[in-house]
C-alpha positions as CSV (number, residue, x, y, z in Angstrom):
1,X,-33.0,-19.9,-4.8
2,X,-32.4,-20.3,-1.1
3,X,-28.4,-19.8,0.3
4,X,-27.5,-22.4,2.4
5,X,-24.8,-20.3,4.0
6,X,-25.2,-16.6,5.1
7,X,-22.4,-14.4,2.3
8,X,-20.7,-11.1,2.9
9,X,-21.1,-8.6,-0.1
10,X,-18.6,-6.6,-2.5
11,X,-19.9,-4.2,-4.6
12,X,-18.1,-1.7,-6.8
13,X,-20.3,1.5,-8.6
14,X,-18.0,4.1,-10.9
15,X,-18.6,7.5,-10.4
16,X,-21.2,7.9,-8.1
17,X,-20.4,11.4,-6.6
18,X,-17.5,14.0,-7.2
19,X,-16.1,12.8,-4.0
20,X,-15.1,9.3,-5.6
21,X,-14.5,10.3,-9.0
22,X,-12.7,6.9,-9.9
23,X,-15.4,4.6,-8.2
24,X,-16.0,3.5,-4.7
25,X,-15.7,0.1,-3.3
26,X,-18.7,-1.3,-0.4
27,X,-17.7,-4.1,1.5
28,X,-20.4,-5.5,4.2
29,X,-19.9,-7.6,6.7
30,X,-22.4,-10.9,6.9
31,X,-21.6,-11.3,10.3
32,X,-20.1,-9.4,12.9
33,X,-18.4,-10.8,16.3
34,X,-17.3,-9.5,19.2
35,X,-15.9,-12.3,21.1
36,X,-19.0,-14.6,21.1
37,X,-21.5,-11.4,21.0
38,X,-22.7,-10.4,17.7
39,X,-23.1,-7.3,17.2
40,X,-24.6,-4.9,14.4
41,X,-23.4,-5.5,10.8
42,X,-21.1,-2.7,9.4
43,X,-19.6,-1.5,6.5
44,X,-16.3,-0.2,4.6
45,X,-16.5,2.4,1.8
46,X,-12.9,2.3,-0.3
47,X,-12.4,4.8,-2.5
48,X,-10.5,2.9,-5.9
49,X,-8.4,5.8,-6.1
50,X,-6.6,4.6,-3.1
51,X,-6.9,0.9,-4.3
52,X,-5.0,2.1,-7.2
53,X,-2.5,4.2,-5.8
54,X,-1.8,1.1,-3.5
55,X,-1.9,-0.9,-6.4
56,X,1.0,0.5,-8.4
């Protein structure tokens, strides 16, 4: 099945390393502007400890 429209991605893995203990979150950017440049795709690791600390 063909996308008609380019996505950004979430994904969520559980205890991958003893660095993340609780799970790590990956977010990646479909798309990446600077201004009207685009520019290389990137990515944000989240560690769900801090998403639920910040969650309390």
């Amino acid at each position: 099945m063909a996308l008609k429209r380019p996505m950004d991605w979430i994904s969520f893995g559980d205890s991958l390393s003893p660095l993340y203990p609780r799970g790590l979150l990956v977010v990646q950017d479909g798309f990446n502007y600077e201004g009207p440049e685009m520019v290389p795709q990137n990515f944000k690791l989240i560690s769900a400890q801090k998403m639920v600390d910040v969650l309390k």
